[in-house]
RODO-2510 file (C-alpha; in nm, 4 decimals, decimal comma):
residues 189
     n   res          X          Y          Z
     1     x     1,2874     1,3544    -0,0689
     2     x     1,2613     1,2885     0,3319
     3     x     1,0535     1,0654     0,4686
     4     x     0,9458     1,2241     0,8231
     5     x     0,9385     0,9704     1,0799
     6     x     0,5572     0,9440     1,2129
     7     x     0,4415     1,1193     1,5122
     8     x     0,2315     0,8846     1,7237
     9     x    -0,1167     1,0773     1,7136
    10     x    -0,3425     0,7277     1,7649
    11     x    -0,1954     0,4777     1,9811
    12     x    -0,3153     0,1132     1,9565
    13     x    -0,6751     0,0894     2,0770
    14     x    -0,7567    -0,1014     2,4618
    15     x    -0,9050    -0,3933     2,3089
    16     x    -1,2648    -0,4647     2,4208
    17     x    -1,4308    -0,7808     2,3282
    18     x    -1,5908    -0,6363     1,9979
    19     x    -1,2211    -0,5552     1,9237
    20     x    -1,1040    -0,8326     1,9818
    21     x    -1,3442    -1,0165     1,7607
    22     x    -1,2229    -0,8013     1,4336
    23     x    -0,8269    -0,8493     1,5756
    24     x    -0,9116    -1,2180     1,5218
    25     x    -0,9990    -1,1901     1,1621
    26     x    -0,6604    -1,0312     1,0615
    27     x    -0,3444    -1,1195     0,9857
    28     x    -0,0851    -1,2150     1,2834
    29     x     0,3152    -1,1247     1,2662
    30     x     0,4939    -1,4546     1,3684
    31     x     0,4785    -1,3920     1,7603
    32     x     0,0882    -1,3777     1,7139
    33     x     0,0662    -1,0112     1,8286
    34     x    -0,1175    -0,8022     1,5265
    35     x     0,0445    -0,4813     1,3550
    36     x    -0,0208    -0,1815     1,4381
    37     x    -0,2246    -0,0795     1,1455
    38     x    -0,4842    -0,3196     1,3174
    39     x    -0,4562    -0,2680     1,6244
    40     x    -0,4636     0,1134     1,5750
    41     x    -0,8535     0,0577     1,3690
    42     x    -0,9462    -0,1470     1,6704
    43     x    -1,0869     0,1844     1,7903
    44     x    -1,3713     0,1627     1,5567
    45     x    -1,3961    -0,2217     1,5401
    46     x    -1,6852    -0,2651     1,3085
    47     x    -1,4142    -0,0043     1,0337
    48     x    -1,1583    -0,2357     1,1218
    49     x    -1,3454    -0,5405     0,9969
    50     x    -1,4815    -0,4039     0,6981
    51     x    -1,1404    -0,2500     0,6214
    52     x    -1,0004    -0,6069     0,6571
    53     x    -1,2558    -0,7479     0,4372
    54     x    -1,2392    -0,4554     0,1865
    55     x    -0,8361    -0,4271     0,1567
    56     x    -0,8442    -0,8269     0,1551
    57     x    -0,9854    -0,8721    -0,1660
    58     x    -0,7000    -0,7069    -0,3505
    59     x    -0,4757    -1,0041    -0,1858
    60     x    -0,7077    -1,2876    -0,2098
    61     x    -0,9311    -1,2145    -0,4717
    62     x    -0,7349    -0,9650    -0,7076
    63     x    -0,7855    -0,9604    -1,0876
    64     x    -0,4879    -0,7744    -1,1191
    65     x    -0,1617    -0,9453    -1,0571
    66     x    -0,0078    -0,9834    -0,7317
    67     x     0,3302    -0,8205    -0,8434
    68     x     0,1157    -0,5588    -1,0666
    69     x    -0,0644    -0,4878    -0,7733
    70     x     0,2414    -0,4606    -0,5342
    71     x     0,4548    -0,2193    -0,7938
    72     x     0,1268    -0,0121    -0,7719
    73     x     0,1566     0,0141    -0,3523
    74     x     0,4914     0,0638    -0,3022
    75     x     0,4616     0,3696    -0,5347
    76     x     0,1684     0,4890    -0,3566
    77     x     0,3706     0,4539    -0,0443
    78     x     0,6669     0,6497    -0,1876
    79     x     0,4347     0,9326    -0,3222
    80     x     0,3023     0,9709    -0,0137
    81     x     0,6042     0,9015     0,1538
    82     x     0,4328     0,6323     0,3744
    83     x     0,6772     0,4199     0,6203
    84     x     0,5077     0,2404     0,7377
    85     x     0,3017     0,1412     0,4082
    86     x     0,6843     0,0689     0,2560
    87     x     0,7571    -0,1317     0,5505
    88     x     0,4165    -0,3411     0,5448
    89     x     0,4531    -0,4030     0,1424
    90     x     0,8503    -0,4746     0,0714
    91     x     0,8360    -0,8515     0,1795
    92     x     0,4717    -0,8495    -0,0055
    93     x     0,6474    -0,7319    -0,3176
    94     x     0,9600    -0,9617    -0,2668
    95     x     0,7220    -1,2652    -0,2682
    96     x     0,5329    -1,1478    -0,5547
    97     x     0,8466    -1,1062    -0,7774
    98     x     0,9491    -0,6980    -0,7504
    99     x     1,3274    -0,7123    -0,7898
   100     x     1,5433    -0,4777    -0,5677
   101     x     1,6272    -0,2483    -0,8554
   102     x     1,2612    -0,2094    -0,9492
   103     x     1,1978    -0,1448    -0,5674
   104     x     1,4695     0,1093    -0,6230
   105     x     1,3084     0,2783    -0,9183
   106     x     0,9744     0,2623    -0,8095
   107     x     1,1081     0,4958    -0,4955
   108     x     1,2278     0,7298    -0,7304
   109     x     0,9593     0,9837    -0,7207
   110     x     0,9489     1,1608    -1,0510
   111     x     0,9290     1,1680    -1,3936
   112     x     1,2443     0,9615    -1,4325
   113     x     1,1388     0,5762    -1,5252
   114     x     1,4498     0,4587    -1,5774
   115     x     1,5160     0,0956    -1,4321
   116     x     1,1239     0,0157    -1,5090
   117     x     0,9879    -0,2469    -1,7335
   118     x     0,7418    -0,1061    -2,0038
   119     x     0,4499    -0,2172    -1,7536
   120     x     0,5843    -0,1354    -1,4567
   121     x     0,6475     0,2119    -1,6127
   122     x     0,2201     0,2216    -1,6882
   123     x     0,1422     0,1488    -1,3318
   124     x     0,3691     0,4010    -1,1933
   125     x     0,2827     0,6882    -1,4695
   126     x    -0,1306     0,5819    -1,4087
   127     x    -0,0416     0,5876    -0,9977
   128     x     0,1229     0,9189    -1,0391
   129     x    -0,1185     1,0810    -1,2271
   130     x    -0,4259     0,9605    -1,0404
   131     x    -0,2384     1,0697    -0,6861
   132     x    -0,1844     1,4223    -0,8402
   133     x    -0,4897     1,5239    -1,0446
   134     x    -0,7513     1,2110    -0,9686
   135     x    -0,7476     1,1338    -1,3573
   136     x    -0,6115     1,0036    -1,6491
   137     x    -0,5168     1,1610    -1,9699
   138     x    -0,6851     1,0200    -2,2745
   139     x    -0,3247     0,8573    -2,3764
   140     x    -0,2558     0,7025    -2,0840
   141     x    -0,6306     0,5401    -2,0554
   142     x    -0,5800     0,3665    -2,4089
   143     x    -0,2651     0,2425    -2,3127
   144     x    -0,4164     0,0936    -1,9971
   145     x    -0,6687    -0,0337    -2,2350
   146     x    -0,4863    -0,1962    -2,4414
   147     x    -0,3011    -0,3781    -2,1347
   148     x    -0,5931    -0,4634    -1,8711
   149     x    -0,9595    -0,5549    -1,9164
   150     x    -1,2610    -0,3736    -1,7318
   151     x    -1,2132    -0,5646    -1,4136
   152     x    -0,8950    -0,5267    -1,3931
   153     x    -0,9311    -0,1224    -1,4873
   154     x    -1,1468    -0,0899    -1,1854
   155     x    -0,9222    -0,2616    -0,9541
   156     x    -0,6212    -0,0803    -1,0435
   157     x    -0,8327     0,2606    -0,9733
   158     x    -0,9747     0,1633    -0,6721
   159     x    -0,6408    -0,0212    -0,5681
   160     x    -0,4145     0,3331    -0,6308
   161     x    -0,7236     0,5307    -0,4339
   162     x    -0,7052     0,2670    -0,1100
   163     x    -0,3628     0,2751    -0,0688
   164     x    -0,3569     0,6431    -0,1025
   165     x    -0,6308     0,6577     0,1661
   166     x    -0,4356     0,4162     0,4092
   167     x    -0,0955     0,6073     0,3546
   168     x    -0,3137     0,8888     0,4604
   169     x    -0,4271     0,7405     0,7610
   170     x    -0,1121     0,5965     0,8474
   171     x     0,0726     0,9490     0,8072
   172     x    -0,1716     1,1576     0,9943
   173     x    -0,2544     0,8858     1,3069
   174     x     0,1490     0,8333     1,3358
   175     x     0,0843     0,4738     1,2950
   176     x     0,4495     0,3447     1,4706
   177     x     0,6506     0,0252     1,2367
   178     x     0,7198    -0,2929     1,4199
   179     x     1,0475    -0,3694     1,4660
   180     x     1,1165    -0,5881     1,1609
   181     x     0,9073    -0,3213     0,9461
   182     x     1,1776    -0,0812     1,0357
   183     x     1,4666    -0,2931     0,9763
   184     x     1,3849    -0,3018     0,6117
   185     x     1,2975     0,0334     0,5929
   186     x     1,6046     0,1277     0,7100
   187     x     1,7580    -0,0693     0,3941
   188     x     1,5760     0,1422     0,1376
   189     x     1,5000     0,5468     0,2816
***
């Protein structure tokens, strides 16, 4: 599968003072400039800080765990063949314990689950299934059941159905990877 290089659509916003206020609120790269992503929903500043707040609680305030919730991105980002989503999320699933050969699988659209742990194999069949139909067979709800309680069950939805709508907007706007977002791109697609 390709992976088209975006077409810049949206360019970073000219940052007013109500912009500015919501930049302030996210997360700086090491130079202290923000990432595109951000500065990109700076043209609706009020979105961008109720995205910020919204998408935050996965990282800060997640029932699910961080490297459960990270196997569950990066496959939303390969499904939907999302750059700049892969480029965002690799050192965010490095930290959180996703090995390079589960990065590898987990890249692999398809049925083929080789190279995945039993759970990683759940996440990626229930993140498949939800990006192609929006449901779950009856199966594959018991055995997410039997693995993750209610609040987790609701994250996990609502975590595959985020991601999926940021890919989106990340695809469509042309949002453009920083520099070090493309160097480890460049390592896996």
């Amino acid at each position: 599968m390709t992976w088209p290089d975006p077409v810049n659509r949206i360019p970073p916003a000219v940052i007013t003072d109500e912009a500015g206020q919501a930049l302030a609120k996210t997360p700086t790269l090491p130079d202290g400039s923000q990432r595109n992503i951000f500065t990109t929903l700076a043209w609706h500043p009020l979105l961008l800080k109720r995205f910020n707040a919204f998408t935050g609680t996965f990282m800060r305030f997640g029932t699910l765990s961080a490297r459960d919730r990270e196997v569950v991105v990066l496959r939303v980002a390969a499904t939907t063949r999302c750059r700049y989503e892969l480029g965002q999320h690799l050192p965010i699933a490095a930290a959180a314990g996703v090995s390079e050969p589960t990065v590898t699988a987990l890249l692999r659209v398809g049925d083929d689950r080789s190279g995945l742990s039993e759970g990683d194999a759940l996440l990626v069949d229930t993140t498949d299934a939800v990006l192609a139909t929006g449901t779950v067979d009856d199966d594959l709800w018991s055995r997410l059941a039997q693995r993750f309680d209610e609040p987790q069950l609701i994250e996990l939805l609502v975590l595959i159905g985020t991601y999926r709508m940021v890919a989106d907007l990340l695809n469509v706007a042309g949002v453009q990877l920083e520099p070090d977002m493309k160097a480890e791109v460049s390592q896996w697609i």
